[in-house]
LUMDREN-510894 format. One record per residue (C-alpha): x, y, z. Coordinates in steps of 0.001 Angstrom, whole numbers, plus 500000, padded with zeros to 6 digits. Layout:
residues N
XYZ;...
***
This chain:
residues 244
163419149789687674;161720148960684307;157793149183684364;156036145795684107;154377144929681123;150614144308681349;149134141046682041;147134140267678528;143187139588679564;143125136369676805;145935134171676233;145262131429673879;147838128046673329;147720125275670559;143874125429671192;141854122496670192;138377121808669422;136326119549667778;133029118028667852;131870114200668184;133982111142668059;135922108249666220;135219108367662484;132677111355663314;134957113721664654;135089117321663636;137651119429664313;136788123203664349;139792125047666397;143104123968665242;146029124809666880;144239128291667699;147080131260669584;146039134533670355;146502137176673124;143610139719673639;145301142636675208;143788144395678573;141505147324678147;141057147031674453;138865146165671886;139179143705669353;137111142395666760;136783138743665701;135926138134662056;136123135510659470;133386133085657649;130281131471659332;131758128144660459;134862128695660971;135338128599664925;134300131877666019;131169131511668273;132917127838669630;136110130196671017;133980132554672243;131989130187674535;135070128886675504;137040131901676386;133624132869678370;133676129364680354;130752128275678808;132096125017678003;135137122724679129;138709123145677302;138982119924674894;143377120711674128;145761123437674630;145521126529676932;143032129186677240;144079131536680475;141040134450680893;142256137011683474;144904135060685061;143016131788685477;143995128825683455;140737127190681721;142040123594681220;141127121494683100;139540123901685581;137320122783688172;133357124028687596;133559125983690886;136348127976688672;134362127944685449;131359129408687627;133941132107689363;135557133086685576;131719133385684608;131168135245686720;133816137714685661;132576138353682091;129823139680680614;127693138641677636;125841140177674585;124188138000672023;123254138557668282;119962138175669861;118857139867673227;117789136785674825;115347139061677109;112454137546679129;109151138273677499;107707138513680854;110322140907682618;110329144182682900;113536145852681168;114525146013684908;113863142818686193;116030141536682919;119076143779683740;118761142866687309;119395138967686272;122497140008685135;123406140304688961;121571137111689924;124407134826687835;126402136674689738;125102135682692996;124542139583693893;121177140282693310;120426140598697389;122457143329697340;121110146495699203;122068148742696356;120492146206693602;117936148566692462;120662151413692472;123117149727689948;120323148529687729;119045151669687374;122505153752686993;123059151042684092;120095151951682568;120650155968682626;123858154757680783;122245153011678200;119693155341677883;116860153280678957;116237154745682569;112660156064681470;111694152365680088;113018150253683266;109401149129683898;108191147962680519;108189144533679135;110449143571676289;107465143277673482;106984147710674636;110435148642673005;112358148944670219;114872146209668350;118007148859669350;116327149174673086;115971145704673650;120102145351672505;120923148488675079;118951146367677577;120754143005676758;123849145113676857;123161146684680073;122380143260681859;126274142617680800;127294145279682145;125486145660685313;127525143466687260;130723145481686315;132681142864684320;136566142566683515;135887141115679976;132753141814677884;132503139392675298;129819140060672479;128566137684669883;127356139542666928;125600142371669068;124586144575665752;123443141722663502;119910142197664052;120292145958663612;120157148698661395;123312150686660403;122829154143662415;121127151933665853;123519149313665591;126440151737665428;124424153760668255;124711150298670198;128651149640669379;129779153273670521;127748152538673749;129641149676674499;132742151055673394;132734153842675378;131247152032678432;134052149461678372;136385152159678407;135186154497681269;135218150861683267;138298149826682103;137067146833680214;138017144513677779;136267144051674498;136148141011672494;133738140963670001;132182138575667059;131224140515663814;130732140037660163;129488144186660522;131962145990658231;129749149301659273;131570149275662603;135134148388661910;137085151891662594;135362151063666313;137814148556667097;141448148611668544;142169145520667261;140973143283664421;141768139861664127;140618137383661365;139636133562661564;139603130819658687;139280127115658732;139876127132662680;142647128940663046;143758132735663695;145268134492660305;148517136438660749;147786139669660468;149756139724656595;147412137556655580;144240139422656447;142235139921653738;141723143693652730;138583145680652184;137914149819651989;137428149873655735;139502147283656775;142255148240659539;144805145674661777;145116147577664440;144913151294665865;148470152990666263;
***
């Protein structure tokens, strides 16, 4: 019997998007395909504007499908109910360019609100996985200061370990190492590299960060609102396709 191929984690159809209406319309994904294999990491690049933040947020069921097909882990997006845009939510994780921590919070209180989207945080072993999330990160000895008593590269492990507390199919990251300098923002990538792939995660990540490309499995270019093929990628001294 011949072994089954494996079921992608993204699969993207003749995806459409556009903002406003009638003679104010603005298209920004345009015919968009693409299929994110399981377990890997891939990189999104390509010019500021040109669609890459909008497909995130819609592969991450933060807003509703406009045209075409965008199936996330087996569950078709389109015209999806918000009880299923809630459950796919739930699902993913989420790093942002900036942490987006509570000033007020403790660096444990903000992890453990990465369980409360989920609907989890009454959980008897809360407190357990917040702080096993933290060890990971490296942050266990900082769980009970505020946000404004670390670092710029602690308060990205934090952000990162809220994604990840919750133990996510699909991490998706928007520009995680912006904010960062080289050595912590490479620090931050191979921690979520390597924690996506002791869980068996998916990675799909924003980045203009040509400091971090040999991290990926996968790169995969945008322009104008629509995914290059990979011939016409444009080339640079670290620039790879994909990893044999």
């Amino acid at each position: 019997m011949p072994d089954l191929l494996p079921v992608p984690a993204i699969v993207l159809t003749h995806l459409e998007h556009w903002y406003g209406e009638d003679s104010l319309k603005r298209p920004v994904l345009r015919d968009l395909n693409l299929t994110v294999e399981a377990g890997k990491t891939t990189f999104l690049m390509g010019p500021s504007g040109c669609g890459k933040t909008t497909l995130l947020t819609l592969i991450g069921a933060l807003r509703s499908v406009m045209a075409g097909s965008v199936v996330v882990l087996g569950q078709e997006l389109k015209g999806a109910s918000e009880a299923v845009m809630v459950q796919s939510r739930r699902r993913a994780g989420f790093v942002f360019q900036h942490h987006n921590l509570h000033r007020s919070l403790t660096v444990l209180q903000n992890v453990r609100m990465g369980l409360e989207v989920r609907g989890e945080s009454g959980r008897a072993d809360t407190r357990e996985r917040c702080m096993e999330v933290l060890e990971a990160v490296g942050l266990a000895e900082h769980a009970d200061k505020r946000q404004d008593q670390i670092s710029g590269g602690q308060k990205q492990r934090a952000a990162v370990a809220r994604a990840l507390v919750g133990r996510p199919e699909l991490l998706l990251a928007d520009e995680p190492t912006a904010a960062l300098d080289s050595k912590t923002g490479r620090d931050v990538m191979e921690l979520m590299q390597r924690l996506a792939a002791e869980r068996r995660m998916t990675v799909l990540m924003v980045t203009h960060d040509n400091r971090i490309l040999d991290i990926a499995d996968r790169i995969v270019e945008m322009e104008d609102g629509r995914i290059l093929p990979s011939g016409q990628a444009h080339s640079g001294p670290n620039r790879i396709s994909e990893k044999a």
